[in-house]
Backbone bond lengths (Angstrom), bond angles and torsions (degrees), N, CA, C in turn:
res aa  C-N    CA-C-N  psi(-1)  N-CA   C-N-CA  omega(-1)  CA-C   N-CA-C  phi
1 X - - - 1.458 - - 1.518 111.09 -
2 X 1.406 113.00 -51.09 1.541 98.64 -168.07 1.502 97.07 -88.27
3 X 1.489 134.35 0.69 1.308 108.68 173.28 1.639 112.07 -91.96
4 X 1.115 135.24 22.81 1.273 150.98 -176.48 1.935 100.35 -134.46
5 X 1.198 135.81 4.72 1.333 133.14 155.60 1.646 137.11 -41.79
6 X 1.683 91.28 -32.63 1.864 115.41 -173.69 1.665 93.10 -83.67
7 X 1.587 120.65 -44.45 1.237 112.95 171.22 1.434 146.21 -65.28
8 X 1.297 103.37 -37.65 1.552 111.12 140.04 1.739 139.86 -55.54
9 X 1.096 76.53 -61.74 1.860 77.84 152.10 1.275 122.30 -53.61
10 X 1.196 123.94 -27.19 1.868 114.58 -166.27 1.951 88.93 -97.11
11 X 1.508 115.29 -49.59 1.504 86.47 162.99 1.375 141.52 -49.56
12 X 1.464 102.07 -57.53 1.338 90.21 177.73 1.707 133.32 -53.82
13 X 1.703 111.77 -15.87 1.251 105.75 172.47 1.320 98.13 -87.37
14 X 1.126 134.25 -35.17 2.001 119.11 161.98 1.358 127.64 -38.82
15 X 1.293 122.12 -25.22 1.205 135.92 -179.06 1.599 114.03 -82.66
16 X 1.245 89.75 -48.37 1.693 122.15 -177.13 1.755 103.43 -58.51
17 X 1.161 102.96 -60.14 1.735 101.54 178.33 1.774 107.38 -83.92
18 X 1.131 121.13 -32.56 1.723 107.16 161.29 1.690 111.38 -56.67
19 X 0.837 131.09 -55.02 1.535 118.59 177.51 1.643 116.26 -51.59
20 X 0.985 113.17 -57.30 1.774 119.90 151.34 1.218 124.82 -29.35
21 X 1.612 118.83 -45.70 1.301 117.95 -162.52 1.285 120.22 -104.38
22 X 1.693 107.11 -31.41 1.968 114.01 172.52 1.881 108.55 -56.61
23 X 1.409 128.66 -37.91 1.042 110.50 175.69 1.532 136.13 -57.18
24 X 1.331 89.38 -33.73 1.667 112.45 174.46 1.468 123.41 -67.90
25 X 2.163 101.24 -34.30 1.574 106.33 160.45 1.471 120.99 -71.69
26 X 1.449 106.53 -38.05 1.653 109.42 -163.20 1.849 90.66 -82.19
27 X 1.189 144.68 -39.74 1.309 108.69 -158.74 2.022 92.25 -127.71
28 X 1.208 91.29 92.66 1.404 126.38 165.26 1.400 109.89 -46.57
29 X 1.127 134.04 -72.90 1.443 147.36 -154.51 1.798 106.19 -104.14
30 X 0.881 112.66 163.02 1.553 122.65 179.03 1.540 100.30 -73.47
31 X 1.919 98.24 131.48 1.476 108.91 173.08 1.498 104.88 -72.71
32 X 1.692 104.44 134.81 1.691 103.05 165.84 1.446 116.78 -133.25
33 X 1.752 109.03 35.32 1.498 114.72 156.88 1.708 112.07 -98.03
34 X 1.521 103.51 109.46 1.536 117.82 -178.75 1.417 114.11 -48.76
35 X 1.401 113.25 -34.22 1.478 121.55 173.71 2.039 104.41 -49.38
36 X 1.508 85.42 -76.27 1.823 100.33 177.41 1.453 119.81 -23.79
37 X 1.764 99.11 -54.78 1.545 114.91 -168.01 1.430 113.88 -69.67
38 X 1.233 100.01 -33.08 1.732 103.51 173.86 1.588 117.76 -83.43
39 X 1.591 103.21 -17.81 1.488 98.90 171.09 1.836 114.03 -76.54
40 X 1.395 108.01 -14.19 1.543 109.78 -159.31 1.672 109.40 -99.31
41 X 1.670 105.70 -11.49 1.618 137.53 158.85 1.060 110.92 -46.55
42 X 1.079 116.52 -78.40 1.525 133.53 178.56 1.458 116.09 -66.61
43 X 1.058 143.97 -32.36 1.742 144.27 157.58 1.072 115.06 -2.64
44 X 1.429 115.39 -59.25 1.522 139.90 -170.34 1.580 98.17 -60.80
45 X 1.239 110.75 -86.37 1.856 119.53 -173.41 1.710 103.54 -53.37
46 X 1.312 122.04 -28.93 1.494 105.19 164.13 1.321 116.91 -56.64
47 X 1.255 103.09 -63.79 1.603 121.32 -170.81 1.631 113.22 -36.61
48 X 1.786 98.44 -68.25 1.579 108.08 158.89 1.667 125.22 -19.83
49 X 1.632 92.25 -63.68 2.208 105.91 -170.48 1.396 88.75 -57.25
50 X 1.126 115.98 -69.63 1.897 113.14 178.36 1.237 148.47 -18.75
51 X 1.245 92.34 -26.16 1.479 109.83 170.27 1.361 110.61 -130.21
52 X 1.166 129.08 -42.26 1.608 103.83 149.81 1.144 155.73 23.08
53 X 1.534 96.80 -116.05 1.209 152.92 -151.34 1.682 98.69 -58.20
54 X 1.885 96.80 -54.36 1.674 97.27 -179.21 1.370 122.28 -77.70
55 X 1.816 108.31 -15.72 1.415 94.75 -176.03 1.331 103.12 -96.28
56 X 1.154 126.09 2.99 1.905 125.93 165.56 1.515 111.12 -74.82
57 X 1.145 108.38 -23.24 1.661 112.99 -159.77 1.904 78.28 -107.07
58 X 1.261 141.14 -38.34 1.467 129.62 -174.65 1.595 113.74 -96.76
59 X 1.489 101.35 23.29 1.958 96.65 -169.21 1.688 87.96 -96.47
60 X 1.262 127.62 -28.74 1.474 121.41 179.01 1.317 127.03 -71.95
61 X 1.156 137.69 142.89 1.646 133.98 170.73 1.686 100.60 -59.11
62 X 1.597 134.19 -30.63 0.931 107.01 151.67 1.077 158.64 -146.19
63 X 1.619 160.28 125.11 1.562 135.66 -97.40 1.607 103.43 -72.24
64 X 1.437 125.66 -19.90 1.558 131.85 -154.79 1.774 89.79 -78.05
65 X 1.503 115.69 -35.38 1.689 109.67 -178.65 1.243 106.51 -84.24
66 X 1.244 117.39 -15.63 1.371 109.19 -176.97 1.640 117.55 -63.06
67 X 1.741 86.46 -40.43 1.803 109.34 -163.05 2.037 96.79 -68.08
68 X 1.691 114.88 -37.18 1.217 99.79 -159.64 1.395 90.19 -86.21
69 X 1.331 134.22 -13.61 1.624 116.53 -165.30 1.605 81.43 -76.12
70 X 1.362 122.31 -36.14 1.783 103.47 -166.29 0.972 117.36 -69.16
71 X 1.354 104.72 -34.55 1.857 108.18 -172.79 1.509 95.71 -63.99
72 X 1.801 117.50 -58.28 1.745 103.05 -172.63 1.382 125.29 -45.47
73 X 1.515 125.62 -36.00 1.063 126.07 -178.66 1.174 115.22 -81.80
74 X 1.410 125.38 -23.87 1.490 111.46 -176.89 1.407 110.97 -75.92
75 X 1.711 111.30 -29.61 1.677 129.22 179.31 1.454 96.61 -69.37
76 X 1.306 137.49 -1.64 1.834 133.67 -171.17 1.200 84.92 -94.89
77 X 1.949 120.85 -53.76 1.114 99.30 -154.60 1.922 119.70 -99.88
78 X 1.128 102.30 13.80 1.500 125.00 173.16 1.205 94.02 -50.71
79 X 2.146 110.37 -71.22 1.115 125.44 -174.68 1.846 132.74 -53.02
80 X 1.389 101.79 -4.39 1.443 120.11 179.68 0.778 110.62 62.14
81 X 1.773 123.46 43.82 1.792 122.46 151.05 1.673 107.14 -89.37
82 X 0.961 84.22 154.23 1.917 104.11 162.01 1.256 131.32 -27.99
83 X 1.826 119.09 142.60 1.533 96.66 -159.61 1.437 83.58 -85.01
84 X 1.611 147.76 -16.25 1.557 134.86 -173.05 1.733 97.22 -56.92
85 X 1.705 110.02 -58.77 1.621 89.19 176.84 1.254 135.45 -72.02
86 X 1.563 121.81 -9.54 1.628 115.95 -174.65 1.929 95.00 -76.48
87 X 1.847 104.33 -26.07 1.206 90.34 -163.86 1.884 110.09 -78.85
88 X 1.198 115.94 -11.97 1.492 137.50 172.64 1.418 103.36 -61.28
89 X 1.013 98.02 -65.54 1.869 111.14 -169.68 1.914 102.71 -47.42
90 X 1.563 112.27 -58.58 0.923 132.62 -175.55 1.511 114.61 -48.77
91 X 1.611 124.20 -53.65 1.027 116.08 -176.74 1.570 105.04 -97.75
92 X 1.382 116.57 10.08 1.785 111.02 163.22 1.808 93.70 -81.02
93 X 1.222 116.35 -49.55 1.299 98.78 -166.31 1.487 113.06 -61.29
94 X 1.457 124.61 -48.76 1.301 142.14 169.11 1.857 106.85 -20.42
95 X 1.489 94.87 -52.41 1.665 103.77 -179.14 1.155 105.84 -62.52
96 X 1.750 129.67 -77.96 1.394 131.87 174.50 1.292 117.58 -15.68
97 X 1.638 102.91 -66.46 1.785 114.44 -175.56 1.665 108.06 -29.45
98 X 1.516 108.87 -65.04 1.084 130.78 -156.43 1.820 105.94 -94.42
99 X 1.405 92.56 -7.12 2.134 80.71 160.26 1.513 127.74 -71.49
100 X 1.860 82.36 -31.45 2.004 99.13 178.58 1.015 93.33 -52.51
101 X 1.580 135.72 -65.08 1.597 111.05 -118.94 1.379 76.47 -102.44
């Protein structure tokens, strides 16, 4: 195993910069299907919620603190405060939640 480590590694960064790099070969020119462009907008904030979402709601011992630290912080940042306070708010509530039980 570890004498085959340099080889894995050198694929996976081959892989790593081909996924990176075919978009940049295949679309040359500026996209001008509005459908496309608005699908390639949103990528980002999908991608983000996706991974997220479950490990905020699975970082607590239990799912009920998980749910209010998410809900507080997502309600912080609805309100357009700061991610230092949604992230404050979030793990004060997280604590409370989880002092009850």
């Amino acid at each position: 195993m570890t004498d085959r480590i340099w080889l894995y590694i050198a694929v996976m960064a081959g892989v790593t910069y081909a996924i990176r790099l075919l978009p940049l070969v295949l679309l040359r020119h500026e996209i001008r299907n509005l459908r496309f462009r608005s699908f390639l907008y949103y990528v980002p904030y999908a991608t983000l919620a996706a991974m997220t979402i479950p490990a905020a709601l699975t970082a607590t011992p239990h799912l009920l603190s998980g749910i209010v630290g998410f809900l507080i912080a997502a309600v912080t940042a609805a309100l357009g405060r700061g991610l230092l306070l949604a992230a404050a708010l979030a793990s004060l509530a997280v604590w409370l939640t989880e002092s009850l039980f």
